[in-house]
N, C-alpha and C positions, 0 to 999 in steps of 0.2 A: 504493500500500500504506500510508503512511502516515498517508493522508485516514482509511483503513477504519481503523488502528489507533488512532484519536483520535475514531473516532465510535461512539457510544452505539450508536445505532440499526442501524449496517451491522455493528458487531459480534454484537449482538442476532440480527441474519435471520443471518449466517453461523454463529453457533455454536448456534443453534436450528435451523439447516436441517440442518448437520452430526448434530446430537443424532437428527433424524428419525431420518436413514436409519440410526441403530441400530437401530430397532425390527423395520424387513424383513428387516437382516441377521442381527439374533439369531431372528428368524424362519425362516430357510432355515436357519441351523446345527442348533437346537432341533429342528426337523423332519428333519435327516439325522442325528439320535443325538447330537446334542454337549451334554453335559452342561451345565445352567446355571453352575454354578461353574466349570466349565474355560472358556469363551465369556465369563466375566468379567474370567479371566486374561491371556486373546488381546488383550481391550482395554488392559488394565494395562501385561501387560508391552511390546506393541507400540507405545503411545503413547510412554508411559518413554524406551522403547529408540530409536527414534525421534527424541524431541526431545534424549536425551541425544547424537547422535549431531552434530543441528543444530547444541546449544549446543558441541560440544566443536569443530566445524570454524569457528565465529566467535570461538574461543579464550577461553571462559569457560571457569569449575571450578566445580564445585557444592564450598563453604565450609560444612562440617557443624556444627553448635553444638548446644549441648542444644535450644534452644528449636526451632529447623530439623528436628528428629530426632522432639520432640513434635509438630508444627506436620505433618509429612509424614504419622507414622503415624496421628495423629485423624482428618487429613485424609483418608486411604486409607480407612480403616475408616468412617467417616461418608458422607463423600460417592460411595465408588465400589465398594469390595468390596462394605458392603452391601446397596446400592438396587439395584446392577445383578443382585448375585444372586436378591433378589427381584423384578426384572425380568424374567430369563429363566427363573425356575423359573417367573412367573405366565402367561407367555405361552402354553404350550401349555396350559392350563387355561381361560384368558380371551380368548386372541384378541389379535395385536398392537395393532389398533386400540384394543381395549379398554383393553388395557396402558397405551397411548400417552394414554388422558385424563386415567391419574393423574398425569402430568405435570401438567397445567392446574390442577390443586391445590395444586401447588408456591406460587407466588406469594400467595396469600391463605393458608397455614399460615407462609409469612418474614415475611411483615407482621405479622400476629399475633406470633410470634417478637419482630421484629424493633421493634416498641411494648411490648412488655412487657419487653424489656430494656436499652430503648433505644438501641438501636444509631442507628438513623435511621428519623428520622418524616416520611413522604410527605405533601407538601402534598392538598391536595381532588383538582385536578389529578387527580394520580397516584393516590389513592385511586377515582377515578371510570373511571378507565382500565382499571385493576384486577378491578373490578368489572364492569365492560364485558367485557373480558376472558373471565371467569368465567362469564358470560350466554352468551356464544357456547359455549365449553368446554361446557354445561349441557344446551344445544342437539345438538353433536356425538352428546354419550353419549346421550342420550335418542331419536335415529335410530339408534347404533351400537347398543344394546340390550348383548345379551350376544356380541358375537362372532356371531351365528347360532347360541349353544346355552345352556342353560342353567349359570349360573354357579354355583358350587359357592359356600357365605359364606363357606367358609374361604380360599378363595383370592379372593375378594372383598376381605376382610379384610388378607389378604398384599399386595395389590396397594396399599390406603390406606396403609400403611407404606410402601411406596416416597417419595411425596410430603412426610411429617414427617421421612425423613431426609435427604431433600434440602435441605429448610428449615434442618434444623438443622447441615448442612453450610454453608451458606447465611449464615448469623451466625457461625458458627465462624471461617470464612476472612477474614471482615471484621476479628474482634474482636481473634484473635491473629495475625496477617498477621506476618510476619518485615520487620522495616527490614531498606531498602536488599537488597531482595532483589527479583528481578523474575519476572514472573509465568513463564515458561519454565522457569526453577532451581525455581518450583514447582511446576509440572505435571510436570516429569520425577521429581522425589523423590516428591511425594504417588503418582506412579503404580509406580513401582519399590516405595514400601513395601504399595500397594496388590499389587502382583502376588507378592510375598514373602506377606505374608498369604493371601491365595487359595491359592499353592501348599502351604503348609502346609497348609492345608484339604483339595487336592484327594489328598496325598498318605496323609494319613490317613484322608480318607473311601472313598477309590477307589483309590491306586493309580496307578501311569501309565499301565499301559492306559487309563486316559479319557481320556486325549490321544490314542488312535487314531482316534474319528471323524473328527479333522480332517485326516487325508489327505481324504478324501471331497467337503471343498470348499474346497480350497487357493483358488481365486479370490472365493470368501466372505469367508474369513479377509483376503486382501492386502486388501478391498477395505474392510474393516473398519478392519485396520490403519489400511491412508490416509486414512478416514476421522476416525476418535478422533484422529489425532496432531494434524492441524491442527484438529477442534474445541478440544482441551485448551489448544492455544495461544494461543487466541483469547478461549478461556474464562476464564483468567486473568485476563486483561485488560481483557477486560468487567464483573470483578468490582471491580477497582480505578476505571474509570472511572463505572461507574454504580451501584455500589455492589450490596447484596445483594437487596434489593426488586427491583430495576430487572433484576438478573442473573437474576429468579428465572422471569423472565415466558418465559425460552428454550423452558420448557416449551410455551407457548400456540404460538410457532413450532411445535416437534419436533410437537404434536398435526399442524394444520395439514398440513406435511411429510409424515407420516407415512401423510396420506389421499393426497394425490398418487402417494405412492410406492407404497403398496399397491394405487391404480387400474394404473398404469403399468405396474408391474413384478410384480404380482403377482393378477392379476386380479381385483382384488377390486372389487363395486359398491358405493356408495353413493346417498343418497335425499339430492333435495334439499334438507331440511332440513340435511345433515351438512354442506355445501358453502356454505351461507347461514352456518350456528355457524361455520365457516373464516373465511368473509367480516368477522365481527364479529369474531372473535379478533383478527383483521389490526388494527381500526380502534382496540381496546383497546391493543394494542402502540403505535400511532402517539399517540394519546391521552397515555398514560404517558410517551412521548418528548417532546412537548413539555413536561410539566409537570419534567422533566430540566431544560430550561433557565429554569424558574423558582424565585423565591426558595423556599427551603425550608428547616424547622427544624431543625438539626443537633441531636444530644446525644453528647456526646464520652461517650464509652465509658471505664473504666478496666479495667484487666487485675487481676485479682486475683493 
């Protein structure tokens, strides 16, 4: 475990693999009535609750400061309320697959982000990895089409959002990162003020009744659960070790992922072109990892 928690790269496949299989299981909830907002919640409050439950039986405390308390709620609201709710609202409109290649987006909108504010600048290396990346990603959507139906642009549109607020989650968590705070005490808070926000959403838009569909698939839900806890843990940690460029590429995994999972588990075909775009994805991700272990131009960031 400690190999995987010090390395860039096994980080990367585990919390991109994890990230996949969100897409089939907000998949099967979506399609048995489970509102997109409340399926945002199940992740929130079940990672949260979850890893609070970890950190409190290894006898840590989550130490609340102002900066902890901005730092959890930007966090929640940027990176997880609301890309996920425009996740599962776009899914049954677009297609998991479809959904899943606005991940591969992600990593060329934090680079961009991520030069223009300088947070950190990817040597060639990593820019060609990136870009490799991208080619393959380009390839996927271009055999995945529309899901098998016609795309509506508004929900086209909805779905490119998803990916800019990833990014800008992405530099967020770099720039104002809490000292001496470790990635676990932040997955638990950003996820707790994430699922406090959602419910306030769901309880004004809907009501609690919208928590009745998920009697319907309690083994969706745990499997969910187990899933989001240990990607969020991991996900942290990937973002200290390989910074926000390098975190962003889990997308290119979760596409990937996402097509295995929907052959396997949910019968869906693919053309070989989509399986070849995979193959390349894989070899951008390894690309981007070695230029991790070379020199690269830092620009120290100041916090305003």
């Amino acid at each position: 475990m400690k190999i995987l928690w010090d390395s860039a790269l096994g980080l990367l496949i585990v919390t991109g693999g994890l990230l996949g299989m969100t897409l089939p299981f907000g998949k099967l909830a979506t399609a048995a009535g489970v509102p997109a907002m409340v399926w945002a919640f199940v992740i929130s409050l079940g990672a949260g609750g979850v890893l609070l439950i970890a950190l409190l039986l290894l006898g840590q405390r989550i130490r609340l400061t102002a900066h902890k308390l901005r730092y959890f709620f930007v966090t929640a609201a940027v990176s997880y309320a609301f890309p996920n709710l425009l996740m599962f609202s776009a899914i049954p409109h677009l297609g998991a697959g479809y959904t899943g290649i606005m991940f591969t987006l992600s990593p060329v909108i934090t680079l961009v982000f991520s030069i223009l504010l300088g947070v950190r600048r990817p040597n060639l290396t990593g820019v060609i990895g990136i870009a490799v990346g991208f080619v393959g990603a380009a390839m996927v959507a271009l055999s995945r089409g529309e899901a098998g139906q016609p795309a509506d642009y508004f929900w086209v549109a909805i779905g490119l959002l998803i990916p800019v607020s990833l990014a800008a989650g992405n530099i967020y968590r770099t720039v104002d990162w809490p000292e001496d705070t470790g990635p676990i005490e932040l997955a638990v808070g950003s996820h707790l003020a994430s699922a406090v926000l959602l419910l306030l959403g769901i309880l004004t838009l809907f009501g609690w009744q919208a928590f009745a569909p998920l009697g319907g698939v309690p083994l969706v839900v745990a499997g969910q659960v187990a899933s989001a806890s240990a990607m969020f843990a991991f996900f942290f940690r990937l973002q200290a070790v390989g910074g926000p460029v390098y975190l962003s590429q889990i997308g290119y995994v979760a596409a990937a992922v996402g097509l295995f999972a929907g052959t396997i588990f949910l019968g869906e075909h693919y053309q070989l072109l989509t399986w070849l775009g995979a193959a390349i994805i894989t070899a951008g991700v390894f690309i981007t990892t070695k230029a991790q272990s070379q020199p690269r131009m830092r620009v120290q960031s100041q916090a305003a």
